[in-house]
N, C-alpha and C positions, 0 to 999 in steps of 0.2 A: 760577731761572726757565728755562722750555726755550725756545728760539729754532729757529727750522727758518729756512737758509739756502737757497735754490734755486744749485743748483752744476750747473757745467757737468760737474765731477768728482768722485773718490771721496776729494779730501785737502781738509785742512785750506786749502791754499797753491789748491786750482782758482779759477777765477772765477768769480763771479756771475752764475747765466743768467740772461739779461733775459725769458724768458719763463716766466712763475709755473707752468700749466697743464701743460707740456709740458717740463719742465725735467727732464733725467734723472735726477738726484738731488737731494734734500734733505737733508743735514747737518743735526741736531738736536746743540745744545751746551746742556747745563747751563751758563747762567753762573756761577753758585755755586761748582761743583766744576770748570769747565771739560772737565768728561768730555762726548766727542761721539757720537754715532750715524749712522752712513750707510745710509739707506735710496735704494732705485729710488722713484723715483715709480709708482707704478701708476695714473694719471691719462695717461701718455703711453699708451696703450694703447686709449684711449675716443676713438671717432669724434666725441661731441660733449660737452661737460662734466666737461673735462677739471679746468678749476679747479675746480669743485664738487668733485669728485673726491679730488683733493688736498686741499683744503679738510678736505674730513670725514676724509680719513687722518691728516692731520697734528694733527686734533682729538684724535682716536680716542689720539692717541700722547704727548696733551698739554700741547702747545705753546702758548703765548701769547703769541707773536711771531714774525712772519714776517715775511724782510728778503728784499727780488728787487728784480729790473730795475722791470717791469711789472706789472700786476695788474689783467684784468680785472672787469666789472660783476659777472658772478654769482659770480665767486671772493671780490670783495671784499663779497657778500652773505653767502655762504655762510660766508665769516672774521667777518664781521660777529656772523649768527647765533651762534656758536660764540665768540664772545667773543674772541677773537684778532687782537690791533693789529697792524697790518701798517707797514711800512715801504719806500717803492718809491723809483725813479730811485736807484738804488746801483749802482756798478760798483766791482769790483776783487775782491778776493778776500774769500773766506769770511771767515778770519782777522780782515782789516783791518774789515769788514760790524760781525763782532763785538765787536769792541773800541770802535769810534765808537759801539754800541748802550750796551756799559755804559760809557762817558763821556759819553750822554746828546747825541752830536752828529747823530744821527737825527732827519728830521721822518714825523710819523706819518700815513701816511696816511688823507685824510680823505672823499675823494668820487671813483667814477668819473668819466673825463673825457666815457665813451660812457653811450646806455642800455644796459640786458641784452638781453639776446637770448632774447626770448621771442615765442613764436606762428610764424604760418610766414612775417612779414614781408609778404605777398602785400593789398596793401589794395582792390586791380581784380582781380576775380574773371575777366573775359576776357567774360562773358556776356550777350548785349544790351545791350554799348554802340554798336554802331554801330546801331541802331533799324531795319535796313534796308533804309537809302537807299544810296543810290548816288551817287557825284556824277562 
């Protein structure tokens, strides 16, 4: 199975970036074969939807488990969509990330803590609320 790590580095030995979206690299390891892949994220590069981003790259290259720090709402939509169990609150390095995945000491994650971030957030449009009065 492929696993995509969020690393802060290009080795085996870097750590765990805590943030999924923006994390410079992704490490993809065959567990099977233990053979790994280092890709850039190309999701750091996006003003907004960055994890979606990532998300469908790391589909695109597929993977069926993603281990990071953090994860948000539309990343863990877009991992949702895409079939792709994710695993968050991990720190330390790739390597170790790996290894507690195949000894099954990972919990999976299951719900964002936020909502998504959709619409322009703006729910008072600013226009004829003060009725104009004066006081």
């Amino acid at each position: 199975m492929k696993v995509a790590v969020s690393s802060t580095g290009n080795k085996l030995e870097s750590m765990i970036e805590q943030r999924f979206g923006r994390s410079p690299y992704f490490i993809i390891i065959d567990t099977d074969t233990m053979e790994s892949e280092i890709v850039s994220n190309i999701g750091t590069g996006y003003a907004h939807g960055a994890g979606v981003g990532a998300s469908q790259f790391l589909a695109s290259k597929g993977v069926k488990a993603v281990i990071t720090g953090n994860l948000g709402p539309n990343a863990y939509g877009a991992l949702r969509a895409a079939k792709i169990n994710a695993y968050t609150n991990f720190s330390g390095t790739v390597i170790d990330a790996i290894e507690k995945f195949k000894n099954n000491e990972l919990k999976e994650f299951s719900s964002p803590t936020v909502p998504s971030h959709t619409g322009t957030g703006n729910t008072v449009s600013g226009r004829g609320q003060g009725r104009g009065r004066m006081r």
